[in-house]
N, C-alpha and C positions, 0 to 999 in steps of 0.2 A: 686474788679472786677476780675473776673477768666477771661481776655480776651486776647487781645491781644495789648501793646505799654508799652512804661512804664508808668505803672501806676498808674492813680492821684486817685485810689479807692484801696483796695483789695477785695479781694473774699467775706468776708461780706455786699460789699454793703452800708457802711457805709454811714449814711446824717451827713449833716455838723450838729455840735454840737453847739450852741450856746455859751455855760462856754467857751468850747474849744477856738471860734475861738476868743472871747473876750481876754483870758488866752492870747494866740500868738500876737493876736494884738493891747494888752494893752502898750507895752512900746515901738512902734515901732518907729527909730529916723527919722529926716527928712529926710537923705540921701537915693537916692535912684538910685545913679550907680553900683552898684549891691546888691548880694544878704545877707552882713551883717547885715542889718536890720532886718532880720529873720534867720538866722546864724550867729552860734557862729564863723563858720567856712565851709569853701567848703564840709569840710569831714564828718560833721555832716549830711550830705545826702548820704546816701549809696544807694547802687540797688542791688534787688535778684532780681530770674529768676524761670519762673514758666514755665514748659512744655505744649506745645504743642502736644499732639497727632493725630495722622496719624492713625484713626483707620482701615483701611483695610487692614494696613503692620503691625499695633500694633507696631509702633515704632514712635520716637518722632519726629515731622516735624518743631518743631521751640520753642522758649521758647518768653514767656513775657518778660520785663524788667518791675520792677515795683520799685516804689521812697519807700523810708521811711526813718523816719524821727528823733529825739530823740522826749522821753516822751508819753503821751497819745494819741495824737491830730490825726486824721487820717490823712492820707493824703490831703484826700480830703479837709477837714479844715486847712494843710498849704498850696496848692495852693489856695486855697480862700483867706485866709490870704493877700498871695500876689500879687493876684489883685485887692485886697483891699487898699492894698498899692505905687499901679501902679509899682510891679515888678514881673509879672506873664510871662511875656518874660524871666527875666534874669536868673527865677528858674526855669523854664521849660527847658532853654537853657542847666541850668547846670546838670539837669537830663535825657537830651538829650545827654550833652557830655561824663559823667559818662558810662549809658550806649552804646556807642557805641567804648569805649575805651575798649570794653568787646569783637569788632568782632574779633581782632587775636585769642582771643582763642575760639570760637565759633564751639563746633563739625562740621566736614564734612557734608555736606548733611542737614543742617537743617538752616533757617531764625530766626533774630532776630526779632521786634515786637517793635515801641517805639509809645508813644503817642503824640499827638499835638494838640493844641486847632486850630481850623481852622484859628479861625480870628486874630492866630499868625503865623499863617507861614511868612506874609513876615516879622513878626518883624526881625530886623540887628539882637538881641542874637539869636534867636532860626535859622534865616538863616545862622550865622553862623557856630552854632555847626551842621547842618547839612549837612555841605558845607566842613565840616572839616577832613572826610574821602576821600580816592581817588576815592572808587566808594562804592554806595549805590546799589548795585547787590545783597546782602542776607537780606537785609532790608525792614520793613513791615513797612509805615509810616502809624498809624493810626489814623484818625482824632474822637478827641471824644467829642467834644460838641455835644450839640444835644436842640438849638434854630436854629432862619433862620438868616443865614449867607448874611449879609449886601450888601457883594460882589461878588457874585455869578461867576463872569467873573474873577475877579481875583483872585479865590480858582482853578478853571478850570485852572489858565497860572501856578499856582505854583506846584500845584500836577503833569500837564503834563511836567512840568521842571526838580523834582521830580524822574516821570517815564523815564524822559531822562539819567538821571544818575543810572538806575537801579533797581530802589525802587517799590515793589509794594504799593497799597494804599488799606487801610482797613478802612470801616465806622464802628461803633461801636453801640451795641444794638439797631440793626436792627428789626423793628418791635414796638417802642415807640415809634411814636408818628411822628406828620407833619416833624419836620426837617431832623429826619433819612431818613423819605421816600424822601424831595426835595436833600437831599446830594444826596442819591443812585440816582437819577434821573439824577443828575449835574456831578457828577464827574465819575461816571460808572468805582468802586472802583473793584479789581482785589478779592476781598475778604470781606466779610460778616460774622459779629459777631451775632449770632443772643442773642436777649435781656436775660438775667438773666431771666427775670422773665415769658417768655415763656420755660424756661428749668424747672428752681424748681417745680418736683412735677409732670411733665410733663408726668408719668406711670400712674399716676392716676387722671390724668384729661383728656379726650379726645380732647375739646376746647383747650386746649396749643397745643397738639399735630398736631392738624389741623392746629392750625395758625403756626406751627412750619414748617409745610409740605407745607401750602404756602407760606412760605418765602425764603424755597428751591427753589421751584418749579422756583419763581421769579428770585434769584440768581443763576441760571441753565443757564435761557433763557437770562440772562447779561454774561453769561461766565466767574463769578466768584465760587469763594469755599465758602461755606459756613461754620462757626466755631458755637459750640456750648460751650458756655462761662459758667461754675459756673454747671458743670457736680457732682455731688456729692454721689449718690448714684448709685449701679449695674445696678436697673429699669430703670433712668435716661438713663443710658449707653444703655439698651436695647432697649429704643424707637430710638435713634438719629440713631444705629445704623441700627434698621428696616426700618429709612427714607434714608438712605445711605446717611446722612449726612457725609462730607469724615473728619471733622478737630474736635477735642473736646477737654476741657481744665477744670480743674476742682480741685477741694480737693481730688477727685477718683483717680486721675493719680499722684499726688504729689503737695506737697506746696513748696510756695516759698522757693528757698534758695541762697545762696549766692555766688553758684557757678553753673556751667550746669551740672544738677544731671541728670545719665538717670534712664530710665524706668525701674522699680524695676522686676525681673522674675516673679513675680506672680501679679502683675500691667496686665506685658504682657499676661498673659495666660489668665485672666478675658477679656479682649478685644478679645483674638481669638476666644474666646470661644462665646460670644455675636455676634461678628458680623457674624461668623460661624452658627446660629442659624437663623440668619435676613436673610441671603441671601438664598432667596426663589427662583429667578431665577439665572441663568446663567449671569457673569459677562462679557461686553467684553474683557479682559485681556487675554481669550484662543481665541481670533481672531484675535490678533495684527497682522500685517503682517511689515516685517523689511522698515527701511524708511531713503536712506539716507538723509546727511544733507550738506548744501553749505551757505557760507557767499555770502548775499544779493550783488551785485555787482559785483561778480565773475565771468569770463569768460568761464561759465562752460559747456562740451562737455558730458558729460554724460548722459546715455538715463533715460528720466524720470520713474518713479515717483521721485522726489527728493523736499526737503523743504528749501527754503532760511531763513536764519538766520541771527537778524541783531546780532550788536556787542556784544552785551550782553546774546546769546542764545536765545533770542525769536525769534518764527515762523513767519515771514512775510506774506510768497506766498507758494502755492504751484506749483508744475511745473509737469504737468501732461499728459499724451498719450492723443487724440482724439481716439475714439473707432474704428472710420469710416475710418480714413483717416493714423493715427498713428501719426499725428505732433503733437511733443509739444506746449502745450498751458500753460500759468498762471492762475491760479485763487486764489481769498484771501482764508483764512485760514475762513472758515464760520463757523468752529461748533469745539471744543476743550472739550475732557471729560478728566476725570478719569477712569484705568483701572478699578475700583469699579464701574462705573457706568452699571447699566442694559440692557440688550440687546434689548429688547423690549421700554424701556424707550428714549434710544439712536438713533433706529429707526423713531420712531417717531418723534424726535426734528431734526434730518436729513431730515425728508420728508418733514415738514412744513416749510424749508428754503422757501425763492424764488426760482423760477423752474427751471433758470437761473444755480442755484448751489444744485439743491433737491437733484443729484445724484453726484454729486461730494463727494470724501471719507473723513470720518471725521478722524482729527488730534488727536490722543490721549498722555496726556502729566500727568507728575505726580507733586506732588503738588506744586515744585517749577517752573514749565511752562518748563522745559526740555521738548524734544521730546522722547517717547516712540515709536513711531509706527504710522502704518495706519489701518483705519477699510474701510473695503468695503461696499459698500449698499449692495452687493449681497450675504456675509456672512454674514451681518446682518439680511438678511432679510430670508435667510436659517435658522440660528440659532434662530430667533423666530416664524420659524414656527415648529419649535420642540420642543420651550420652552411651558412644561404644565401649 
């Protein structure tokens, strides 16, 4: 899986092997508090890290975490393995803990990414290993089953527990099938993997393309990012980047490796160059206007426009002039892009708010939910009527 968590696939895509998971799970002994049964040893599980790209900056916005293993067996055939074994908590825990022992040295500026089967979040291992950092603030928890999750109400309290501590949430190949659609539906994930198998190929088949651009469209109007997972060739890169898809990850930008590799000079110049090519209209990034920022709570005297921010740097409220009257008023944060996102496109999803908030200025923040700025409807709606 080129995606995003640590990863119980790699980038091939690999199906469980039958020889394989027989081979793993022919001598496996009774015991089963933790994960010897299937290791020789803790260390026998290592973790490499696959990049995430940011393609409108051409620079890296976050890396995978992905498991492996010793010998043949994929991945995906030893986490099978060990929920075969009734220890699919305790090795997920441990490649939960693995990776995230990896955040101190995690470059500036970019998220980690780990994987989780839903209907183990509350297991005690895997809530512990993730309970085990002081805050989950550059962390992508992404959930990647993809059956219908049992408990619907109790995937909602963990993930928003979760996003209490910092962590955004990521569904995984989006676009396959009933249970990716009732997750996105349930949990209203901050982030969007869209499916491998809408990407391979995706130049030259128009059908991928289209369902690729409505899965955008959909994860717009939720106010997440959407990722394109298992990028692999230039044309690949050219489409995602003509839908201004903002997030892409793939064999094209680098494979896994075992430490946070960046983006190679001529990785980068292929990405400027593609999305350089895609953007046919006018970005709003040249309409930012400056926006300060104040912690939620704060007894603040300042003349609006100003954005409250709770602890963690996300946008709450905005606090804004009345046009008429000049008293500051609150209103919620209704519409959140990317400086990548279109000026005409932007308009748009601004005007079909409720009316309540149609003209209220949208928030623009970059991929990790920082504040960049404010757009006005009135330079919005200037600058597309000059965009040709």
């Amino acid at each position: 899986m080129n995606g995003v968590g640590v990863g119980h696939r790699d980038g091939l895509k690999e199906h469980h092997r039958g020889a394989d998971l027989e081979e793993v799970t022919a001598t496996l002994p009774p015991q089963r508090e933790d994960c010897r049964p299937l290791l020789a040893g803790a260390d026998d599980l290592t973790v490499v890290f696959q990049p995430i790209v940011d393609l409108a900056s051409a620079s890296i916005a976050g890396y995978e975490a992905l498991a492996r293993f010793p010998g043949t067996a994929s991945p995906d055939v030893w986490f099978a393995a060990a929920a075969e074994a009734g220890l699919g908590a305790e090795l997920e825990a441990l490649a939960l803990r693995k990776a995230l022992a990896a955040l101190p040295d995690l470059p500036p500026n970019t998220f980690l990414t780990v994987n989780v089967s839903p209907h183990l979040l509350g297991a005690a291992p895997v809530a512990a290993a993730l309970a085990a950092p002081a805050t989950l603030r550059r962390v992508v928890v992404e959930l990647t089953e993809h059956m219908p999750t049992p408990d619907l109400a109790a995937l909602r309290e963990q993930t928003a527990a979760l996003r209490g501590r910092g962590a955004l949430i990521a569904i995984d190949d989006a676009g396959s099938g009933y249970a990716g659609l009732q997750q996105l539906a349930e949990v209203r994930p901050q982030l969007v993997k869209l499916d491998r198998a809408l990407v391979a190929g995706a130049d030259t088949d128009p059908v991928k393309a289209a369902l690729a651009e409505m899965v955008g469209t959909f994860t717009s109007r939720i106010d997440a990012w959407l990722l394109a997972e298992g990028v692999e060739t230039a044309g690949e890169l050219a489409v995602f980047a003509r839908l201004g898809v903002p997030l892409a990850q793939g064999w094209l930008f680098g494979r896994p490796a075992p430490y946070f590799a960046p983006l190679s000079p001529e990785v980068a110049q292929l990405v400027r160059t593609q999305v350089a090519r895609a953007q046919l209209a006018e970005s709003v990034a040249s309409l930012l206007r400056p926006l300060r920022q104040h912690d939620a709570g704060d007894d603040v005297g300042s003349p609006p426009p100003y954005v409250l921010v709770d602890a963690e740097g996300v946008p709450e409220e905005l606090v804004l002039a009345d046009p008429r009257t000049g008293a500051a008023y609150r209103a919620p944060v209704s519409l959140r892009v990317h400086p990548s996102a279109g000026v005409t496109e932007t308009l748009q999803r601004a005007l079909t708010r409720p009316p309540v908030h149609r003209f209220d200025p949208v928030l623009c923040t970059d991929r990790s939910g920082a504040v960049l700025g404010l757009l006005r409807i009135e330079d919005l709606a200037s600058a597309a009527a000059t965009t040709p």
